[in-house]
Kinemage of the C-alpha trace (Angstrom):
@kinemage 1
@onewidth
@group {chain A} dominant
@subgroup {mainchain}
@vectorlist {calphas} color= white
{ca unk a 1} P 7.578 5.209 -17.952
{ca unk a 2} L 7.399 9.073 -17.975
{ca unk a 3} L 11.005 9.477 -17.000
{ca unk a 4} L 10.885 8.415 -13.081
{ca unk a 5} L 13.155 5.126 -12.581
{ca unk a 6} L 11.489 3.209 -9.631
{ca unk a 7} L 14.289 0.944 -9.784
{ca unk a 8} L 18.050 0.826 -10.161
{ca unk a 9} L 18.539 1.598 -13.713
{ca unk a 10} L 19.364 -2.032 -14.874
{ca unk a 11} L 16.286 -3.101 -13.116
{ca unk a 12} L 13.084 -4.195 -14.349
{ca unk a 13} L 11.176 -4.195 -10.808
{ca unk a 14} L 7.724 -5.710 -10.090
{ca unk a 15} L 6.225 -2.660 -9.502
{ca unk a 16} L 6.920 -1.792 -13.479
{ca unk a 17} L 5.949 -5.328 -14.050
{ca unk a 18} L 2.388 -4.786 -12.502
{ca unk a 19} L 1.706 -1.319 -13.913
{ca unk a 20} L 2.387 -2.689 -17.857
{ca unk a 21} L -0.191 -5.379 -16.383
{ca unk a 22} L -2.640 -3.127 -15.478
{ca unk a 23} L -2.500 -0.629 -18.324
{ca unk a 24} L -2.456 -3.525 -20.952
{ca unk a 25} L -6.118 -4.549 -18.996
{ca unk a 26} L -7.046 -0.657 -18.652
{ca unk a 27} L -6.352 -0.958 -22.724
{ca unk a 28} L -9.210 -3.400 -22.913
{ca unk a 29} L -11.453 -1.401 -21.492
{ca unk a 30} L -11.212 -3.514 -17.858
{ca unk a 31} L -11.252 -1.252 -15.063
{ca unk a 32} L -8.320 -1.439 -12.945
{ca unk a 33} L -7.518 -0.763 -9.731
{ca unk a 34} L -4.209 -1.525 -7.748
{ca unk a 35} L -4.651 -2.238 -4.273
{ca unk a 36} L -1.039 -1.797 -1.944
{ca unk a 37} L 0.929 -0.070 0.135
{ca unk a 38} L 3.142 1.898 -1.395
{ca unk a 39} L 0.818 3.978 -3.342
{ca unk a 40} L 3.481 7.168 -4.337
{ca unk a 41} L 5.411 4.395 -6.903
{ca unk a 42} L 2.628 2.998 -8.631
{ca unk a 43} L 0.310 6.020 -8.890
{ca unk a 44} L 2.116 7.779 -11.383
{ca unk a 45} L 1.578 4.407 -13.569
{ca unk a 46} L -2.168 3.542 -12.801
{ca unk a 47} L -5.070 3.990 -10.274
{ca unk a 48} L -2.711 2.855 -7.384
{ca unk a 49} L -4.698 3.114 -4.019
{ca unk a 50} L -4.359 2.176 -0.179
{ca unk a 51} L -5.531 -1.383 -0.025
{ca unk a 52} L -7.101 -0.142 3.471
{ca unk a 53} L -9.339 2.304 1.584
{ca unk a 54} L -11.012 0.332 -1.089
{ca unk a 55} L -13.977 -0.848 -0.467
């Protein structure tokens, strides 16, 4: 996905795994928000976000 591994290259990690999730649902027109930790992996995928600052 744009040309930034998040993973060893023969990896398929979850965080890849949960972005194709979350765009296939943002496809439907769901909204979609990822709540976690690590935000700077899964941000340049989807709306990633601090779980502490959802609310």
């Amino acid at each position: 996905m744009r040309g930034r591994p998040s993973a060893e290259a023969n990896a398929l990690d979850g965080e890849v795994i949960l972005a194709a999730q979350a765009i296939l649902e943002a496809s439907e027109g769901n909204q979609v928000v990822i709540a976690i930790t690590n935000v700077g992996h899964l941000s340049q995928f989807v709306d990633a976000r601090e779980w502490r600052l959802i609310q």
